[in-house]
PDB file of N, CA, C and O in Angstrom:
ATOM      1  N   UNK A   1       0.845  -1.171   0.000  1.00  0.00           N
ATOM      2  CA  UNK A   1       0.000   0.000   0.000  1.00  0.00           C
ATOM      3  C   UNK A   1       0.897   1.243   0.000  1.00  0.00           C
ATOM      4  O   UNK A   1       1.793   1.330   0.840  1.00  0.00           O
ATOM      5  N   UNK A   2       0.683   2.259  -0.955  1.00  0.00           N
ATOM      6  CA  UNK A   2       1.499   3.502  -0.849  1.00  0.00           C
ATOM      7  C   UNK A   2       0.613   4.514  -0.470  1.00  0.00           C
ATOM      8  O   UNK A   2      -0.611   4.394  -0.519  1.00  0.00           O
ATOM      9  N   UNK A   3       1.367   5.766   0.005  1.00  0.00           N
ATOM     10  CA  UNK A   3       0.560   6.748   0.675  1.00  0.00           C
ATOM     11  C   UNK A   3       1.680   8.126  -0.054  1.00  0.00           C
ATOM     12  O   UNK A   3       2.812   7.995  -0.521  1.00  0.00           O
ATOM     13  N   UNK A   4       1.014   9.131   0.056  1.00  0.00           N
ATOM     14  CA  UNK A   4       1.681   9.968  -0.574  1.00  0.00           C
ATOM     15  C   UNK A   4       2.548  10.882   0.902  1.00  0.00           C
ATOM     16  O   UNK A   4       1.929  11.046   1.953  1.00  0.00           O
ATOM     17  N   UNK A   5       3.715  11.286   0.762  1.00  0.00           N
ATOM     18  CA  UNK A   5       4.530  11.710   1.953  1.00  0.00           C
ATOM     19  C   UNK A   5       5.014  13.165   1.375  1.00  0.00           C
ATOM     20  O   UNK A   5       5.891  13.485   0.573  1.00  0.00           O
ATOM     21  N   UNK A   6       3.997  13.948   2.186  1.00  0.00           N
ATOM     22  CA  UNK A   6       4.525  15.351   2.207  1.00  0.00           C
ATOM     23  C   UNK A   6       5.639  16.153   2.199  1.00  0.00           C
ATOM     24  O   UNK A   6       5.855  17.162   1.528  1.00  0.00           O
ATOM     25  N   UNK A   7       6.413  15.527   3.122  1.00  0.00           N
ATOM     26  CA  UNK A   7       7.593  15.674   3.222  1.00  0.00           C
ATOM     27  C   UNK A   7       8.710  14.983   2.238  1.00  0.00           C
ATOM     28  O   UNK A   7       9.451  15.782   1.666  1.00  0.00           O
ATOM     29  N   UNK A   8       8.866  13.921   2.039  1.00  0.00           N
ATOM     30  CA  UNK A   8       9.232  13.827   0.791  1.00  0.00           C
ATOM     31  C   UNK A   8       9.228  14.224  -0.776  1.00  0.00           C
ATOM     32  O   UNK A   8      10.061  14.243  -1.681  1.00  0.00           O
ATOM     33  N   UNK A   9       7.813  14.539  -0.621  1.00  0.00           N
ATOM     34  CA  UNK A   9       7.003  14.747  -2.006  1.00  0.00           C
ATOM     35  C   UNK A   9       6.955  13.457  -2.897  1.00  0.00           C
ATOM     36  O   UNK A   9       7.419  13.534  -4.035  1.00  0.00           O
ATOM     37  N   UNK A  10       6.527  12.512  -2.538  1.00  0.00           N
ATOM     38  CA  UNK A  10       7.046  11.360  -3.207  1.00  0.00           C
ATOM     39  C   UNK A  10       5.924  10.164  -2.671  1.00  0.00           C
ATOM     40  O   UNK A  10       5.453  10.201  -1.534  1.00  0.00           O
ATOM     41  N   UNK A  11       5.664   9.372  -3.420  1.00  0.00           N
ATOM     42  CA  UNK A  11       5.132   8.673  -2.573  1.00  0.00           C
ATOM     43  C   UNK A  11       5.745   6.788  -2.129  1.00  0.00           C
ATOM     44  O   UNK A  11       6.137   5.862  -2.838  1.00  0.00           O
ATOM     45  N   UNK A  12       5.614   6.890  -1.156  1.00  0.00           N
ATOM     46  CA  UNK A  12       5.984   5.534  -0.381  1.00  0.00           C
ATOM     47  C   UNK A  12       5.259   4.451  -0.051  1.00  0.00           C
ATOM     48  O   UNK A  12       4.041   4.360  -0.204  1.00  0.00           O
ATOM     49  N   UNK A  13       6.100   3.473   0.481  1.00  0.00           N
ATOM     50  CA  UNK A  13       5.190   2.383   0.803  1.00  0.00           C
ATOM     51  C   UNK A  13       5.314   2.494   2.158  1.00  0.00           C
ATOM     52  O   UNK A  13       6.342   2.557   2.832  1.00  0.00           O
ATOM     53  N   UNK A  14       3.920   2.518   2.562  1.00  0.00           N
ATOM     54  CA  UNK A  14       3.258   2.960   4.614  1.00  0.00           C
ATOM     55  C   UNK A  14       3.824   1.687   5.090  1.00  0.00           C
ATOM     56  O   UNK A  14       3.753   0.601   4.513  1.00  0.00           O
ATOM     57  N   UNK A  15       4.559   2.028   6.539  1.00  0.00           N
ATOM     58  CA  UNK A  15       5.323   0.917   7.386  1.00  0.00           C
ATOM     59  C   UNK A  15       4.188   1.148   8.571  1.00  0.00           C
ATOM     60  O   UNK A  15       3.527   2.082   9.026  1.00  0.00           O
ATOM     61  N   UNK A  16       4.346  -0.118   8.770  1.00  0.00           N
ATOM     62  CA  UNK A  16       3.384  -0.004   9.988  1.00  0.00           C
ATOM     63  C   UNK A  16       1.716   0.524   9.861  1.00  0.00           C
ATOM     64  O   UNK A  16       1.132   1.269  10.648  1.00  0.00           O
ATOM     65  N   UNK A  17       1.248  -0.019   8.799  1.00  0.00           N
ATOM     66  CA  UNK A  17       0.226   0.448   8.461  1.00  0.00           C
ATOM     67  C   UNK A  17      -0.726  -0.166   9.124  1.00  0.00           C
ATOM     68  O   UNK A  17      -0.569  -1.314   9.538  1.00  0.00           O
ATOM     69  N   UNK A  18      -1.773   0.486   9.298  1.00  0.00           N
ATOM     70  CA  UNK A  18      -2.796   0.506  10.438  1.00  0.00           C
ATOM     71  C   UNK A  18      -4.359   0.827   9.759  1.00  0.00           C
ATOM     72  O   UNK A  18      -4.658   1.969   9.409  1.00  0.00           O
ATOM     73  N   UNK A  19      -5.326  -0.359   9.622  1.00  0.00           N
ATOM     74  CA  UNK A  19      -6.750  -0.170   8.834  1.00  0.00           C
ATOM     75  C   UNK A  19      -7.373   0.918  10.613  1.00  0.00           C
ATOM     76  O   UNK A  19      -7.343   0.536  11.783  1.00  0.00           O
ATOM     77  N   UNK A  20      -7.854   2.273  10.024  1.00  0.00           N
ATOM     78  CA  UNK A  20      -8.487   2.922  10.443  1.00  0.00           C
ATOM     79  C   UNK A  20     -10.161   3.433  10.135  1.00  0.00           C
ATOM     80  O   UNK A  20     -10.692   3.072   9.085  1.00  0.00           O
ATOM     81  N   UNK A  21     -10.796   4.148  10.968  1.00  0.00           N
ATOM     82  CA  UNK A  21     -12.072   4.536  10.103  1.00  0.00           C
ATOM     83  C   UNK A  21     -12.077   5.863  10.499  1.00  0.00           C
ATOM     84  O   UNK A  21     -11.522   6.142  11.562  1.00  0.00           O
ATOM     85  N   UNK A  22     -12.742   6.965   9.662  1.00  0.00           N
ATOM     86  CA  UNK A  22     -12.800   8.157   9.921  1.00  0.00           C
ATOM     87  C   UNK A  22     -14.504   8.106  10.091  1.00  0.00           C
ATOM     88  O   UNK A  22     -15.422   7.302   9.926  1.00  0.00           O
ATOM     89  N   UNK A  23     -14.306   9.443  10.511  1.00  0.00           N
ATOM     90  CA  UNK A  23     -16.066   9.902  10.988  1.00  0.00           C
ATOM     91  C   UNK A  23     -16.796   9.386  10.838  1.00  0.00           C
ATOM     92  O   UNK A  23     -17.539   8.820  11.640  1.00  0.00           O
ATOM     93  N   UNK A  24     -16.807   9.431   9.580  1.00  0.00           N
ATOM     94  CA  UNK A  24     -17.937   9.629   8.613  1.00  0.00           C
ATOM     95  C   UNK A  24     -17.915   7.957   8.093  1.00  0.00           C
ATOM     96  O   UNK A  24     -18.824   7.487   7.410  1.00  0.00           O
ATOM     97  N   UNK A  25     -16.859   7.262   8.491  1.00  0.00           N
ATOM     98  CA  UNK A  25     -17.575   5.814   8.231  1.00  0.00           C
ATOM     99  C   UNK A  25     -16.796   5.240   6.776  1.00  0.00           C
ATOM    100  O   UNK A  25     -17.116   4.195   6.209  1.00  0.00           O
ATOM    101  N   UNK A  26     -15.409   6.435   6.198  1.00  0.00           N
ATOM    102  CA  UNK A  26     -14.792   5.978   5.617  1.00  0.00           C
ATOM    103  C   UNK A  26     -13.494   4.876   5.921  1.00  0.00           C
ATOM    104  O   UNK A  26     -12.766   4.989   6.907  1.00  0.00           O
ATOM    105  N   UNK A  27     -13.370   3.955   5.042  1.00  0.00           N
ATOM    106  CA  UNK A  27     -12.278   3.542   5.293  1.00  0.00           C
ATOM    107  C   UNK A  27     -10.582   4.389   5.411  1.00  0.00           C
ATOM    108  O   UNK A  27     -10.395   5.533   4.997  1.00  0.00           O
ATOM    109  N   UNK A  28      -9.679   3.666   5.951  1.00  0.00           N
ATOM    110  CA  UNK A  28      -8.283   4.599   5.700  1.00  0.00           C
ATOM    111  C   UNK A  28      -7.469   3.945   6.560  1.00  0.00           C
ATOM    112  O   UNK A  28      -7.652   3.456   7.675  1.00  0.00           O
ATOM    113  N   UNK A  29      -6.148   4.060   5.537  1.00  0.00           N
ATOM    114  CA  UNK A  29      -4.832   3.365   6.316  1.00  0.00           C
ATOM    115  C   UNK A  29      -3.790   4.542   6.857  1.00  0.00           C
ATOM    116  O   UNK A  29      -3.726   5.636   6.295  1.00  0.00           O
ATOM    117  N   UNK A  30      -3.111   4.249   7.828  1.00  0.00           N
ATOM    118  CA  UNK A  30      -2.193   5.139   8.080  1.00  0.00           C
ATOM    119  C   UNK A  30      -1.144   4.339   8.821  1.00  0.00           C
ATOM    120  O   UNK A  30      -1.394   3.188   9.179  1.00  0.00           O
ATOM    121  N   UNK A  31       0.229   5.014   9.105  1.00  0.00           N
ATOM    122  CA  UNK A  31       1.212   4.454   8.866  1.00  0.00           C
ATOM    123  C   UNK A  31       2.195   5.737   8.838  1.00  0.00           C
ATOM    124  O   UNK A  31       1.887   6.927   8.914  1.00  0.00           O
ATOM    125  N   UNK A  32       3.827   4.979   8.669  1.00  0.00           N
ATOM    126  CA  UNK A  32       4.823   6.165   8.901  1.00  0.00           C
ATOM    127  C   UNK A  32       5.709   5.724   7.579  1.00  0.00           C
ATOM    128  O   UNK A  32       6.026   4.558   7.346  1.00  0.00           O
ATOM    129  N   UNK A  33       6.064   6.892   6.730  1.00  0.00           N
ATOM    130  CA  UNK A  33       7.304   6.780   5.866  1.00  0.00           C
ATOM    131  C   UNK A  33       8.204   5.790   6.226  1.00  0.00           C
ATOM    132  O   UNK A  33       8.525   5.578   7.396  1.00  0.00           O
ATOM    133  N   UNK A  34       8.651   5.136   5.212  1.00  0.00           N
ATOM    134  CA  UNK A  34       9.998   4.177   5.713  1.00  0.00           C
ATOM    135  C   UNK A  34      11.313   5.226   5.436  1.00  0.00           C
ATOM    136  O   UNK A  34      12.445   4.864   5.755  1.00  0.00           O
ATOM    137  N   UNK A  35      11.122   6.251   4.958  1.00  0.00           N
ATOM    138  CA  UNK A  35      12.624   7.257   4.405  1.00  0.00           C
ATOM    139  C   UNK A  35      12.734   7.975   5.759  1.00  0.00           C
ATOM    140  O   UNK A  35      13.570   7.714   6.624  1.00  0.00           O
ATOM    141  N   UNK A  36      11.588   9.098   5.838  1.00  0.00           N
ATOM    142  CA  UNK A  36      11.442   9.859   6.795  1.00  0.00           C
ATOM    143  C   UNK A  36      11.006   9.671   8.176  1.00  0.00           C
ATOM    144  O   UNK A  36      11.567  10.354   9.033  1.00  0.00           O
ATOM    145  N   UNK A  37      10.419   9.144   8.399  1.00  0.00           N
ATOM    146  CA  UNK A  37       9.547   8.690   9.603  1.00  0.00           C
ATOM    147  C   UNK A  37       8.327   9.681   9.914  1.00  0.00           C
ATOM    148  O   UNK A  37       7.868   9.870  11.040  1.00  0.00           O
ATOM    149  N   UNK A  38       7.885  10.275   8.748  1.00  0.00           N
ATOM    150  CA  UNK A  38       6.314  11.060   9.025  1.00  0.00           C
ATOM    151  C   UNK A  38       5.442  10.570   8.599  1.00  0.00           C
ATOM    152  O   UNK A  38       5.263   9.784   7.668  1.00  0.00           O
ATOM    153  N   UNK A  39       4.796  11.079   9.358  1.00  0.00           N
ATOM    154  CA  UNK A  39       2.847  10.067   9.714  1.00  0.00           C
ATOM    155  C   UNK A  39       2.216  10.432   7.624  1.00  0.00           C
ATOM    156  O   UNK A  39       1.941  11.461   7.007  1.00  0.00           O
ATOM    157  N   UNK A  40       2.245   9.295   7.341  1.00  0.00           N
ATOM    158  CA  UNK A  40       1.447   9.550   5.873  1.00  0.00           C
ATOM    159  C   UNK A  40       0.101   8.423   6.105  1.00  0.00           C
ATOM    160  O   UNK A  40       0.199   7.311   6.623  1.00  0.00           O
ATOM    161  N   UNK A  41      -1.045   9.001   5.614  1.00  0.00           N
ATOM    162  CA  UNK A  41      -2.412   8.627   5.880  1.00  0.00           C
ATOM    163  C   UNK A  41      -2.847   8.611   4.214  1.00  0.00           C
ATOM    164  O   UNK A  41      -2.279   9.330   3.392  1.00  0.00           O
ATOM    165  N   UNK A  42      -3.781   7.810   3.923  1.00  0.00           N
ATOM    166  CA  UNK A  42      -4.794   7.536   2.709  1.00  0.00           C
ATOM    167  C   UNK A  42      -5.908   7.054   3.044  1.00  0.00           C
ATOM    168  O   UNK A  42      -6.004   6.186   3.911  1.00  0.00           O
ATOM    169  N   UNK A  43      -6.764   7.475   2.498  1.00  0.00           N
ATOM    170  CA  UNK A  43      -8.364   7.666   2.435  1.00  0.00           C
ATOM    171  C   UNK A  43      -8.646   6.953   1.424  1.00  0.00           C
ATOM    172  O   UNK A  43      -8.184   7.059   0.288  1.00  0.00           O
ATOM    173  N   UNK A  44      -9.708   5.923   1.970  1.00  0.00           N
ATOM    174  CA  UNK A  44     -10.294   5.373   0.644  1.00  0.00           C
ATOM    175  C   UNK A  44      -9.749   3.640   0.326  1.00  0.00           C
ATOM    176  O   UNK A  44     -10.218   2.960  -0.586  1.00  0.00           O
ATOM    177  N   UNK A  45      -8.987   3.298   1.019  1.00  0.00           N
ATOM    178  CA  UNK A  45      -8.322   1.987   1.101  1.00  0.00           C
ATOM    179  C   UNK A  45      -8.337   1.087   1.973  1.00  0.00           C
ATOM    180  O   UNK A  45      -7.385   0.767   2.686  1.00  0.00           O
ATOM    181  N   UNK A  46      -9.250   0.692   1.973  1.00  0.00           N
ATOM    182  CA  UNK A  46      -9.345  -0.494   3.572  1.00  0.00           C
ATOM    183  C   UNK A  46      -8.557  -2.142   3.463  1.00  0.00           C
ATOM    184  O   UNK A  46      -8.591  -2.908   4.426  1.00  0.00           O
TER     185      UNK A  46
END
């Protein structure tokens, strides 16, 4: 699963990725850069 990393500008593959739900009842993974170590999140991927 890749997530796009702000800080990089680039996108990666999420370490430690984690199936979450938001509010509203969407799916979403989140997880930390393997380069950087910042929190990158995606919506829409369960």
């Amino acid at each position: 699963m890749e997530a796009y990393c702000f800080k990089c500008r680039q996108k990666r593959e999420i370490r430690n990725a984690a199936q979450v739900k938001l509010k509203n009842g969407r799916p979403a993974m989140q997880g930390t850069c393997p380069v950087c170590g910042t929190k990158v999140f995606r919506i829409g991927k369960g």
